[in-house]
N, CA, C and O atoms as a Tinker XYZ file with bonds, in Angstrom:
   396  protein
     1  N    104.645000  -46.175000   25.196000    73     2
     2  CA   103.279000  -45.775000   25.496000    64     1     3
     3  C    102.357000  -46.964000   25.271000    63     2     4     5
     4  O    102.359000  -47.612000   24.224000    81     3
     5  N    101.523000  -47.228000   26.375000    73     3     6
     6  CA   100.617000  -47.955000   26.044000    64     5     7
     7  C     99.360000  -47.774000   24.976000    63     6     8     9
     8  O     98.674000  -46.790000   24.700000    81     7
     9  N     99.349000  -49.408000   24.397000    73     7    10
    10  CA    98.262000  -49.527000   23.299000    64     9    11
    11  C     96.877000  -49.302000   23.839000    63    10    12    13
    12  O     96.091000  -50.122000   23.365000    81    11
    13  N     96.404000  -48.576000   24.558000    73    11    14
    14  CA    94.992000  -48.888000   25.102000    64    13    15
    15  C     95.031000  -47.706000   26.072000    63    14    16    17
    16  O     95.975000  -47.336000   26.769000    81    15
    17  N     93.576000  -47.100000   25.944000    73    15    18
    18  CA    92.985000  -45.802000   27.022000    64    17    19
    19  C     93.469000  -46.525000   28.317000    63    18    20    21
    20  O     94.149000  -47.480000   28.692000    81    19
    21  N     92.878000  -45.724000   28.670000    73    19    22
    22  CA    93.000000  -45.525000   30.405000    64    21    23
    23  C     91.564000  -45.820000   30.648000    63    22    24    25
    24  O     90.839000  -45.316000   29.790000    81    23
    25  N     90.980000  -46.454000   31.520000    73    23    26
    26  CA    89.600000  -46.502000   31.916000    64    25    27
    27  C     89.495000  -45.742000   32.836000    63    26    28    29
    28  O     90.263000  -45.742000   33.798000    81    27
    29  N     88.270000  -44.769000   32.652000    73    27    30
    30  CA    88.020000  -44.061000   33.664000    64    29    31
    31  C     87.057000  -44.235000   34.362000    63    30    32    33
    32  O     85.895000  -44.518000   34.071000    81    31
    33  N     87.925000  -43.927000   36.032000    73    31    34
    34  CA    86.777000  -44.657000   37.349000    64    33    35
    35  C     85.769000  -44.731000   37.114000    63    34    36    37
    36  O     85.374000  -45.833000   37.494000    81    35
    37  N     84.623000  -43.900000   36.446000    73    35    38
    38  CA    83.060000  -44.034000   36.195000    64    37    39
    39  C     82.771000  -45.473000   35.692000    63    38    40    41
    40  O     81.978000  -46.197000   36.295000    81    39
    41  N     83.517000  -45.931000   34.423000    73    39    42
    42  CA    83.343000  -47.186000   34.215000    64    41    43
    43  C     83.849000  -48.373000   35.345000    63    42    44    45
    44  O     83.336000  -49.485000   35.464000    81    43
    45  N     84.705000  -47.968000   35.938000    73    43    46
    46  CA    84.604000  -48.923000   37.381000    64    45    47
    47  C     84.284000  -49.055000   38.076000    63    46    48    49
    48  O     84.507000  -50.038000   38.783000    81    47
    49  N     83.309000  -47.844000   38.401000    73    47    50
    50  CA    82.183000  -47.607000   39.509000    64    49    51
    51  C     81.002000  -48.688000   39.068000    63    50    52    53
    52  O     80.646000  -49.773000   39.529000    81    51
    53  N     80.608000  -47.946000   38.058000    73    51    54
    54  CA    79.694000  -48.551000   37.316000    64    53    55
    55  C     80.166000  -50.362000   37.178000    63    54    56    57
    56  O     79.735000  -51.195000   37.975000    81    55
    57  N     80.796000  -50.594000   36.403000    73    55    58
    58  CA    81.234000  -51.946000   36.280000    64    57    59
    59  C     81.735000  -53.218000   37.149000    63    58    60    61
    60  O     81.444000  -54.374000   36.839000    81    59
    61  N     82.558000  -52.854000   38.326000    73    59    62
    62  CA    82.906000  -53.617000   39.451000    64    61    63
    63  C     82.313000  -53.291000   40.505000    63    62    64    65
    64  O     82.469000  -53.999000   41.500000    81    63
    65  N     81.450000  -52.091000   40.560000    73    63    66
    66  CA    80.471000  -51.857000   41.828000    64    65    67
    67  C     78.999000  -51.825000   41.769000    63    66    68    69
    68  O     78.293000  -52.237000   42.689000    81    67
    69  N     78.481000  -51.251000   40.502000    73    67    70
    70  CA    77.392000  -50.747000   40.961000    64    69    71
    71  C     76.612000  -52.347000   40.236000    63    70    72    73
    72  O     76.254000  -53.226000   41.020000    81    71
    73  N     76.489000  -52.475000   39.165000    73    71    74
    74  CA    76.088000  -53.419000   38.507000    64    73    75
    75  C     76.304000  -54.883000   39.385000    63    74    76    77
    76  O     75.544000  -55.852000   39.392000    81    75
    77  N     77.427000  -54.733000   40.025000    73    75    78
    78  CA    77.373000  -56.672000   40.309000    64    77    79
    79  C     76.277000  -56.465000   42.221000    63    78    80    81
    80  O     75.483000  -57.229000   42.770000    81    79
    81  N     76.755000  -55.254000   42.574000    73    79    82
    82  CA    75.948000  -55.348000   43.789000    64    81    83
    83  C     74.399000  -54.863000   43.506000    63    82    84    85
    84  O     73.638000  -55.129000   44.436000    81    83
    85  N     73.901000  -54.305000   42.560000    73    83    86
    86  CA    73.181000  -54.018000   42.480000    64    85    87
    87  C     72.035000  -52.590000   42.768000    63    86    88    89
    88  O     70.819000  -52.401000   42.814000    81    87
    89  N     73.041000  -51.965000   42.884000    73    87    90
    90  CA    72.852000  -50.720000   43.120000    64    89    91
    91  C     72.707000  -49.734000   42.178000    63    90    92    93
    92  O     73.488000  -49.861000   41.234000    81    91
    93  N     71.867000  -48.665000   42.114000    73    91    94
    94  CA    71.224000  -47.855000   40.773000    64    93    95
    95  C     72.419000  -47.143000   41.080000    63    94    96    97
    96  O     73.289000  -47.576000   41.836000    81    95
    97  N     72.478000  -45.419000   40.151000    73    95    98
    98  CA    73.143000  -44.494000   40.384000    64    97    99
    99  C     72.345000  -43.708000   41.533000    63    98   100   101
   100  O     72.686000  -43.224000   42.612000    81    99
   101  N     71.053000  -43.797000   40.784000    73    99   102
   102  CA    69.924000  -43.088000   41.989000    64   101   103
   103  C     70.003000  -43.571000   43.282000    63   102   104   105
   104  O     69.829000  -42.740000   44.173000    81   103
   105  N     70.197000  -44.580000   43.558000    73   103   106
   106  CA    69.997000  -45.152000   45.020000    64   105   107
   107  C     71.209000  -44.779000   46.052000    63   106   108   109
   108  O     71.150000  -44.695000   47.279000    81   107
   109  N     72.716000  -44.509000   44.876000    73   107   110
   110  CA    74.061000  -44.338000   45.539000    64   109   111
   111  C     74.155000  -43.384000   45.538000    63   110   112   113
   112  O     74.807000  -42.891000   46.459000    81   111
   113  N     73.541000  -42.454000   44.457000    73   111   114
   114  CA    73.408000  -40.729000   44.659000    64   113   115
   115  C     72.634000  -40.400000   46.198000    63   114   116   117
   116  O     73.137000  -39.747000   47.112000    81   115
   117  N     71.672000  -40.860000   46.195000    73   115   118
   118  CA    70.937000  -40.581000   47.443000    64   117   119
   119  C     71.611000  -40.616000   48.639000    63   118   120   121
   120  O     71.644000  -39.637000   49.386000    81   119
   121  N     72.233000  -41.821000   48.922000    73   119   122
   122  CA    72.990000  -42.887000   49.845000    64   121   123
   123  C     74.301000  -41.719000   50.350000    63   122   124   125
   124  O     74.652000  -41.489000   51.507000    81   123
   125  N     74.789000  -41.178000   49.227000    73   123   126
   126  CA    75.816000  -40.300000   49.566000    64   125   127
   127  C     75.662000  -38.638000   49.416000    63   126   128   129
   128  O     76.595000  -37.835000   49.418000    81   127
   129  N     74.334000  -38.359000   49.294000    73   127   130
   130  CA    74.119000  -37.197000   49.541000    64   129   131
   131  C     74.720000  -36.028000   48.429000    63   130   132   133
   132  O     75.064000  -34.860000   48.606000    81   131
   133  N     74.694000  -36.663000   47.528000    73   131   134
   134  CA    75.110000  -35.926000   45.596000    64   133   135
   135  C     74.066000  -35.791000   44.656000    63   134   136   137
   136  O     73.697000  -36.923000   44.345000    81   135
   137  N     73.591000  -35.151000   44.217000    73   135   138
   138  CA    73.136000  -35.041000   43.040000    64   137   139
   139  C     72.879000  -36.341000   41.580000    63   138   140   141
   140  O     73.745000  -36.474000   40.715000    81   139
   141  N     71.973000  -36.912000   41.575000    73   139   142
   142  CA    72.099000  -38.161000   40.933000    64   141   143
   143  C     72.444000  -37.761000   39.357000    63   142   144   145
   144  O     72.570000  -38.756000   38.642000    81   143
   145  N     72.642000  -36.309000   38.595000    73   143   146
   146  CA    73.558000  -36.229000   37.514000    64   145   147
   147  C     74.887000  -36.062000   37.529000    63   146   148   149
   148  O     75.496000  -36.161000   36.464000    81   147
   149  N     75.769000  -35.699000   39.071000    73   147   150
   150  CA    76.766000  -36.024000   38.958000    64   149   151
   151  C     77.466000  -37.261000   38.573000    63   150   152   153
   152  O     78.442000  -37.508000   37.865000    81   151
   153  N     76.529000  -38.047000   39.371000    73   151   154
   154  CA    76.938000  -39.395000   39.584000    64   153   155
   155  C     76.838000  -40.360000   37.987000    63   154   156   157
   156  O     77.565000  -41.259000   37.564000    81   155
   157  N     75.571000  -39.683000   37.375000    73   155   158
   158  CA    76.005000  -39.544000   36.201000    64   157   159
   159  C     76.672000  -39.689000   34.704000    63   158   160   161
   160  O     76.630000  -40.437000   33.727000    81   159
   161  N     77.439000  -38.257000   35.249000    73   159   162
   162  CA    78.365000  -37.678000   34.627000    64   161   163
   163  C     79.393000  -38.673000   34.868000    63   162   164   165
   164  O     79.644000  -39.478000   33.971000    81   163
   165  N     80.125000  -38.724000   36.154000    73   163   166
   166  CA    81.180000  -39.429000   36.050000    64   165   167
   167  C     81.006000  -40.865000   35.996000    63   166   168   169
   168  O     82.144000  -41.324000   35.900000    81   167
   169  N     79.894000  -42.109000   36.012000    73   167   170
   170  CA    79.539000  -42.976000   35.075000    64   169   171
   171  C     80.160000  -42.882000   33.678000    63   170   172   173
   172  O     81.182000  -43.484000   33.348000    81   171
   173  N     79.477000  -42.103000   32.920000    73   171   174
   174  CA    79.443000  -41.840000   31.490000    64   173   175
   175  C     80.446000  -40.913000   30.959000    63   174   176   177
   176  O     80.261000  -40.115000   30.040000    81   175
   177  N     81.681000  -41.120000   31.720000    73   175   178
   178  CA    83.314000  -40.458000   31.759000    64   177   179
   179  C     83.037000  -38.875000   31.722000    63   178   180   181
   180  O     84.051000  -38.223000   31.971000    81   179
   181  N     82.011000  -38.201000   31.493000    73   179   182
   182  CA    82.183000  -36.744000   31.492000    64   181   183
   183  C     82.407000  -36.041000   32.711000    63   182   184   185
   184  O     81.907000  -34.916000   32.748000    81   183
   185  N     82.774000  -36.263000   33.301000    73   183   186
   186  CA    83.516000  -35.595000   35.308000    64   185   187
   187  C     84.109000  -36.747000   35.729000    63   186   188   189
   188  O     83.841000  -37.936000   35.557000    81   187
   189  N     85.057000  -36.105000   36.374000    73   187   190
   190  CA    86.374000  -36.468000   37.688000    64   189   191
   191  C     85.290000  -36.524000   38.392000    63   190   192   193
   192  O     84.183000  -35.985000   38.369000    81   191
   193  N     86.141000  -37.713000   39.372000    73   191   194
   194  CA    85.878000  -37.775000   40.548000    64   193   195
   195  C     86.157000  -36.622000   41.751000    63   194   196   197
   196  O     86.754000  -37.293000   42.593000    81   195
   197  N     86.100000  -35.894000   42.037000    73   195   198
   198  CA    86.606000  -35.337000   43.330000    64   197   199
   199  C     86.671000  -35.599000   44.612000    63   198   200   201
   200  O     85.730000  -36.198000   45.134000    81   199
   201  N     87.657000  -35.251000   45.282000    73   199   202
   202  CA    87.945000  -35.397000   46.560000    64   201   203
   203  C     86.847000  -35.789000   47.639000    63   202   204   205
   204  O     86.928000  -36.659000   48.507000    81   203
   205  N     85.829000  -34.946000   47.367000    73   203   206
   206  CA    84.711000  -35.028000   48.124000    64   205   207
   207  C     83.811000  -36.616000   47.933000    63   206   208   209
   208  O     83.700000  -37.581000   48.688000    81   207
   209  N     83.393000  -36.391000   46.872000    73   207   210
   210  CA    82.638000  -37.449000   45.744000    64   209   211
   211  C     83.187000  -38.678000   46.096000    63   210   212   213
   212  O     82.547000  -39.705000   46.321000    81   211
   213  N     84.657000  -38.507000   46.145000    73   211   214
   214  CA    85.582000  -39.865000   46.120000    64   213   215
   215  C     85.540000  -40.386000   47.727000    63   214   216   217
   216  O     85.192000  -41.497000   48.128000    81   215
   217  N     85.930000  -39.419000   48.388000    73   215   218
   218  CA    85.452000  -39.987000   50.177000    64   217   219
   219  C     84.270000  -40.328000   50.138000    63   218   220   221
   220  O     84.243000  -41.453000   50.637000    81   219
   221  N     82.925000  -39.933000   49.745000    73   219   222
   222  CA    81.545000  -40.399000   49.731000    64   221   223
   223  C     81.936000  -41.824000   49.088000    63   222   224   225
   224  O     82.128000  -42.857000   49.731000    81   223
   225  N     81.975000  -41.749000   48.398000    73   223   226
   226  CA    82.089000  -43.114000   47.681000    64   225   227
   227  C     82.774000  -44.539000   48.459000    63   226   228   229
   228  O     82.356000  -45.680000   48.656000    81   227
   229  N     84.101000  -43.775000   48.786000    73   227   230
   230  CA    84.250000  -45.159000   49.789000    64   229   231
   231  C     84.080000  -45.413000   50.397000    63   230   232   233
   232  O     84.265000  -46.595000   50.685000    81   231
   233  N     83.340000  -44.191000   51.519000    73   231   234
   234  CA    82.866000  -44.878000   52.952000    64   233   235
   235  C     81.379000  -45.553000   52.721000    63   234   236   237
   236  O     80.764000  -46.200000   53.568000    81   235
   237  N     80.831000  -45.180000   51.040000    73   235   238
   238  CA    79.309000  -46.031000   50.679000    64   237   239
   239  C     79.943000  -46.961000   50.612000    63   238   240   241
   240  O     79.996000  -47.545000   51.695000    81   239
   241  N     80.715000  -47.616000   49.509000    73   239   242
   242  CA    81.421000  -49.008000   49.468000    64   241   243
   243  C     81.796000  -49.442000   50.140000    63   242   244   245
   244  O     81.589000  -50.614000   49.825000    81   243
   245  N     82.648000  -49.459000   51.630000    73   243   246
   246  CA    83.255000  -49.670000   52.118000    64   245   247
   247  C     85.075000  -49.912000   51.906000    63   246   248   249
   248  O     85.802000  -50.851000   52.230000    81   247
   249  N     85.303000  -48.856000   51.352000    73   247   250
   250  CA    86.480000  -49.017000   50.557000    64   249   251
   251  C     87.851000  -47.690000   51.334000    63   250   252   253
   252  O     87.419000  -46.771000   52.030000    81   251
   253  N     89.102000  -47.793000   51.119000    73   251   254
   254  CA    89.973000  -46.848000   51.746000    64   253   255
   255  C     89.669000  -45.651000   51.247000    63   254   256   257
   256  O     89.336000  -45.522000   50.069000    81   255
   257  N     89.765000  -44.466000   52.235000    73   255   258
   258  CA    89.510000  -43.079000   51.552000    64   257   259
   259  C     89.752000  -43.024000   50.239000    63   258   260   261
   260  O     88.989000  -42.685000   49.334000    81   259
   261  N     90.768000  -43.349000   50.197000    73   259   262
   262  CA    92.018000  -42.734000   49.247000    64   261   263
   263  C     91.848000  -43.731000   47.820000    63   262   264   265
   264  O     92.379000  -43.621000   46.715000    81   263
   265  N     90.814000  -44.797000   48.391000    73   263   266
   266  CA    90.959000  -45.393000   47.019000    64   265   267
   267  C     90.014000  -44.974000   45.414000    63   266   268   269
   268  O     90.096000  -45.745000   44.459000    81   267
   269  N     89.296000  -43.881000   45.347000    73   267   270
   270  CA    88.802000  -43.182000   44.336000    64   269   271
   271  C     89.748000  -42.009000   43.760000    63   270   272   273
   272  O     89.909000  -41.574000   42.620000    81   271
   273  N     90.288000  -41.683000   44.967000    73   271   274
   274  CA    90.899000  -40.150000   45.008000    64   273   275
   275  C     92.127000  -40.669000   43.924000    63   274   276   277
   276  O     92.379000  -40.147000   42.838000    81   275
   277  N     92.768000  -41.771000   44.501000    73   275   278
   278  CA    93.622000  -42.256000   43.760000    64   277   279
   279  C     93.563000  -42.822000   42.679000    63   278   280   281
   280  O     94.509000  -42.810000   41.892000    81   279
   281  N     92.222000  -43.535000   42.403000    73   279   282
   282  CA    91.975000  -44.321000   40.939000    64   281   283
   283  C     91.988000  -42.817000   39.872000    63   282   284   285
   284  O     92.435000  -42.876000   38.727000    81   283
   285  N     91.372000  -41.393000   40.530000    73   283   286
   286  CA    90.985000  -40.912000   39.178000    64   285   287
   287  C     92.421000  -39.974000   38.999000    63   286   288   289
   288  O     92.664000  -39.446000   37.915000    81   287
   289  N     93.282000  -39.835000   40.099000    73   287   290
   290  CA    94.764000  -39.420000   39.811000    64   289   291
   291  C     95.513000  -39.916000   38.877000    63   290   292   293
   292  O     96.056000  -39.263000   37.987000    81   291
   293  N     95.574000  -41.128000   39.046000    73   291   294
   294  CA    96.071000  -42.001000   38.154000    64   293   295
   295  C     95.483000  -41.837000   36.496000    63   294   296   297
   296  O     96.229000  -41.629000   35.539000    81   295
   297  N     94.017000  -41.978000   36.415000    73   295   298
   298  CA    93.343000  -41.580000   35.013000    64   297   299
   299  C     93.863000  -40.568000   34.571000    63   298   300   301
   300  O     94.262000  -40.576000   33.406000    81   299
   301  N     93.999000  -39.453000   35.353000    73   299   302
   302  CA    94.376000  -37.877000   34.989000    64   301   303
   303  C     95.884000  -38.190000   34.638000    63   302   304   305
   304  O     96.432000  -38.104000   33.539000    81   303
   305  N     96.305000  -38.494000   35.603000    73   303   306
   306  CA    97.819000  -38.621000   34.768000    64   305   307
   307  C     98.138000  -39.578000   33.309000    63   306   308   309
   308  O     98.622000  -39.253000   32.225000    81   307
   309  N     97.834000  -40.359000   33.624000    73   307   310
   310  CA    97.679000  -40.900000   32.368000    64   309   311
   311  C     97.066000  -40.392000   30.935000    63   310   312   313
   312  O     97.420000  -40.739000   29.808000    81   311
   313  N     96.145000  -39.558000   31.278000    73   311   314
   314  CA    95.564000  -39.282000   29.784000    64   313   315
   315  C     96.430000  -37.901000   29.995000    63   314   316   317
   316  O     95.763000  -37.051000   29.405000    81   315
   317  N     97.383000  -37.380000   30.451000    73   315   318
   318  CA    97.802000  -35.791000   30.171000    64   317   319
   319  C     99.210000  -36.932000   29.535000    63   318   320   321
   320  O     99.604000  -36.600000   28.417000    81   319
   321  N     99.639000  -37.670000   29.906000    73   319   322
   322  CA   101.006000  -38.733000   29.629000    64   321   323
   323  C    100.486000  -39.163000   28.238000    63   322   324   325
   324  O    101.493000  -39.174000   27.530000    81   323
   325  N     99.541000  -39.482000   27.578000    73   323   326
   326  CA    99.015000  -39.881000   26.228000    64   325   327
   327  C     98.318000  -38.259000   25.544000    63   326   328   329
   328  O     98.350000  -38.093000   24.324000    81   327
   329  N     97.915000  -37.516000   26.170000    73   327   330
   330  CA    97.698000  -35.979000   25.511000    64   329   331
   331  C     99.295000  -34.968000   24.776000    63   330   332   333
   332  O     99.478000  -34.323000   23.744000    81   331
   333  N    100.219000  -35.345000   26.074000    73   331   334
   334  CA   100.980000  -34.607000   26.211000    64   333   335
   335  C    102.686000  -34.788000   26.145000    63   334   336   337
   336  O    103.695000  -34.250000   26.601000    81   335
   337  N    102.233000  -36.106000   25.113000    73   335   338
   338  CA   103.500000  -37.033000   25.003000    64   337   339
   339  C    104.525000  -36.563000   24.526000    63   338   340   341
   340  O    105.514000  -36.407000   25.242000    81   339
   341  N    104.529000  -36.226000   23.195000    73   339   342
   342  CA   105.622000  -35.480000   22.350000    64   341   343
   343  C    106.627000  -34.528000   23.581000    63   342   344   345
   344  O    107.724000  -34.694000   24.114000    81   343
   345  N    105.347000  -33.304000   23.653000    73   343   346
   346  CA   105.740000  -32.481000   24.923000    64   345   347
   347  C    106.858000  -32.797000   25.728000    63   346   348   349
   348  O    107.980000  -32.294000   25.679000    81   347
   349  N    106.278000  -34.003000   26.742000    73   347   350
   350  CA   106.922000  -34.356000   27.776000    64   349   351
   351  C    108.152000  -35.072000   27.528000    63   350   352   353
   352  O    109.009000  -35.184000   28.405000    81   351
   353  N    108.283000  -35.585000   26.314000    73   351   354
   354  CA   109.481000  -36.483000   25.702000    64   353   355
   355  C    110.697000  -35.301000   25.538000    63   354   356   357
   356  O    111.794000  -35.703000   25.150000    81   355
   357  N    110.566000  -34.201000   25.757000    73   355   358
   358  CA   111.896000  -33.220000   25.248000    64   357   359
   359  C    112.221000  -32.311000   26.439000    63   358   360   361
   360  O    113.043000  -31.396000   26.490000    81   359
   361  N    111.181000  -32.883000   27.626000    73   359   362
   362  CA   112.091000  -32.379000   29.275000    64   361   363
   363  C    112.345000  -33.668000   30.122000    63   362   364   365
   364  O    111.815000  -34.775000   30.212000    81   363
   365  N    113.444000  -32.992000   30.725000    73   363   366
   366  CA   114.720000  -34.077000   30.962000    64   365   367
   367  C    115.406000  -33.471000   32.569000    63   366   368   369
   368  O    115.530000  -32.266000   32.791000    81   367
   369  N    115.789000  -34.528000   33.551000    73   367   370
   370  CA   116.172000  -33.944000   34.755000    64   369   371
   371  C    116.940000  -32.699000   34.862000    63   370   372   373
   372  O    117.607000  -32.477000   33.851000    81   371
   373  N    116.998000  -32.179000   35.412000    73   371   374
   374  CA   117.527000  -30.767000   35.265000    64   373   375
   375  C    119.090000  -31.724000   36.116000    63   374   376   377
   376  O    120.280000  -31.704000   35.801000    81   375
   377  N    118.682000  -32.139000   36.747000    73   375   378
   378  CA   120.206000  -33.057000   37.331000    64   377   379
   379  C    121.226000  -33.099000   36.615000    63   378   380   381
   380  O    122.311000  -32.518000   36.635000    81   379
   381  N    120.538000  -34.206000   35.680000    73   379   382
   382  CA   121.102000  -34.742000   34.135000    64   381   383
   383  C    121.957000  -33.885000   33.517000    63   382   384   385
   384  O    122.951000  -34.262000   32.897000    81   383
   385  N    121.510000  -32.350000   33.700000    73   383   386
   386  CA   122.054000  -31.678000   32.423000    64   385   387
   387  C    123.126000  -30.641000   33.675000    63   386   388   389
   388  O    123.639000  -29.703000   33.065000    81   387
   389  N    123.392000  -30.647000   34.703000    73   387   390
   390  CA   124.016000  -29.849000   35.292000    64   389   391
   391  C    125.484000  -30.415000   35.277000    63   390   392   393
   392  O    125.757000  -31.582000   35.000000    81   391
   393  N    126.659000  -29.154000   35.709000    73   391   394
   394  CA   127.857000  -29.730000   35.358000    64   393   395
   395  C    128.423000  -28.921000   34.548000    63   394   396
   396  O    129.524000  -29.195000   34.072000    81   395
């Protein structure tokens, strides 16, 4: 298991997008037709991205559909993989055990 969280997309929104181009939350909330406390929220890690949110987002950026949808999949899995470790450490391919 890795030594270190998972960053979640809000801080990469925020951090590799919004800040170096210069763009508020307000201005990208507007821009994509959301609510400027969603936008927010998932800034300040309290909400997922969603499906919806996440297509807005890349066609504002100019970025692949799929590339939000996928950054916050990845977050989610990861923090249920560090939530849910023990857990997951004592199921095993069902393959494995047939025979």
């Amino acid at each position: 298991m890795a030594d270190f969280a998972p960053t979640h997309p809000g801080e990469i929104l925020a951090e590799e997008f919004l800040e170096p181009l210069g763009i508020t939350p307000y201005r990208l909330a507007k821009e994509i037709g959301v609510p400027q406390t969603r936008l927010s929220q998932i800034i300040s890690g309290r909400r997922g991205i969603t499906a919806d949110t996440g297509l807005r987002l890349s066609r504002a950026l100019g970025l692949s559909d799929m590339f939000w949808i996928n950054l916050q999949a990845r977050y989610d899995a990861d923090m249920v993989r560090i939530d849910k470790n023990d857990e997951l450490e004592h199921i095993h391919p069902l393959a494995a055990r047939a025979g």
